[in-house]
C-alpha positions as CSV (number, residue, x, y, z in Angstrom):
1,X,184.8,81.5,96.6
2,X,181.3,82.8,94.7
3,X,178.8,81.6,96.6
4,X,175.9,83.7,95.0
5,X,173.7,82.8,91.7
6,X,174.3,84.6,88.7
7,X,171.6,87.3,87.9
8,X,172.8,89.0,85.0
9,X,175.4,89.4,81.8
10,X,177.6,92.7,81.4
11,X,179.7,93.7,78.6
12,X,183.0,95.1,79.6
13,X,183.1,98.9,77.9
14,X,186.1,100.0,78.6
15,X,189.7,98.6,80.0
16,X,192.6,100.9,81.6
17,X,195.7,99.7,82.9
18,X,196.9,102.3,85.9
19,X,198.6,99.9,88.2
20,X,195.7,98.1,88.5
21,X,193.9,96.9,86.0
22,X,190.0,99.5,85.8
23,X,187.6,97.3,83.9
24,X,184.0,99.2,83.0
25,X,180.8,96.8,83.5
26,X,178.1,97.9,81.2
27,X,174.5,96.3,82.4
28,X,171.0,96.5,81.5
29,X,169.8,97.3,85.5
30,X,170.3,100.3,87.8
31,X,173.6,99.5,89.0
32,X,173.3,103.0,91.8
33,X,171.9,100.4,93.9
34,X,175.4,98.3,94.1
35,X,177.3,99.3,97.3
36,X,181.1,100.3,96.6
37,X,182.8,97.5,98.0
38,X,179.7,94.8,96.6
39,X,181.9,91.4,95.6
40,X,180.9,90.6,91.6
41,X,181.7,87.6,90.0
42,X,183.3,88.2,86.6
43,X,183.7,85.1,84.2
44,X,184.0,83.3,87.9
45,X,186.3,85.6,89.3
46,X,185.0,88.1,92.3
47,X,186.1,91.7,92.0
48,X,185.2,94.9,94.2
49,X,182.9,97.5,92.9
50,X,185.1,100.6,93.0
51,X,182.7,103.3,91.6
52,X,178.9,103.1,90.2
53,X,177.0,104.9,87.5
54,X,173.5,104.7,86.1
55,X,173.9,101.6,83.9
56,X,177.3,100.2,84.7
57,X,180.4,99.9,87.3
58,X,183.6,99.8,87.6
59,X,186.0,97.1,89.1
60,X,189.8,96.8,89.8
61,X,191.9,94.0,89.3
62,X,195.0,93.2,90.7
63,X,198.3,92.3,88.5
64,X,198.6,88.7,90.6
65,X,194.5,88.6,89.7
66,X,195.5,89.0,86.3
67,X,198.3,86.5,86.1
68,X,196.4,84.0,87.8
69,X,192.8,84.3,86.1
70,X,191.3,84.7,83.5
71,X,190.7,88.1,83.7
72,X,194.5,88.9,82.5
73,X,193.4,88.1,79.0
């Protein structure tokens, strides 16, 4: 469950299906400061930071995280 509040608004750049679904997070904030393994919410749905880059991250979801949220479409 999110328990956090909700700081900001990304725009997802890229999507790559390789088992698990790699979505790109583009934001308007350093996102080097993120720790790999940081819990997001994403339309209500937490996902692990995977990598980090200047202004944006990276997240995997799962295929059961897919069927069952709203992150599958």
């Amino acid at each position: 469950m999110f328990t956090g509040i909700v700081t900001a608004l990304g725009t997802v750049k890229t999507v790559n299906d390789k088992g698990d679904r790699i979505l790109r997070i583009s934001v308007n904030w350093d996102c080097l400061s993120i720790p790999i393994g940081a819990s997001i919410a994403h339309s209500g749905v937490c996902l692990t930071v995977t990598s980090r880059h200047q202004d944006g991250y990276e997240v995997a979801a799962s295929a059961e995280t897919m069927r069952v949220t709203t992150v599958g479409s």
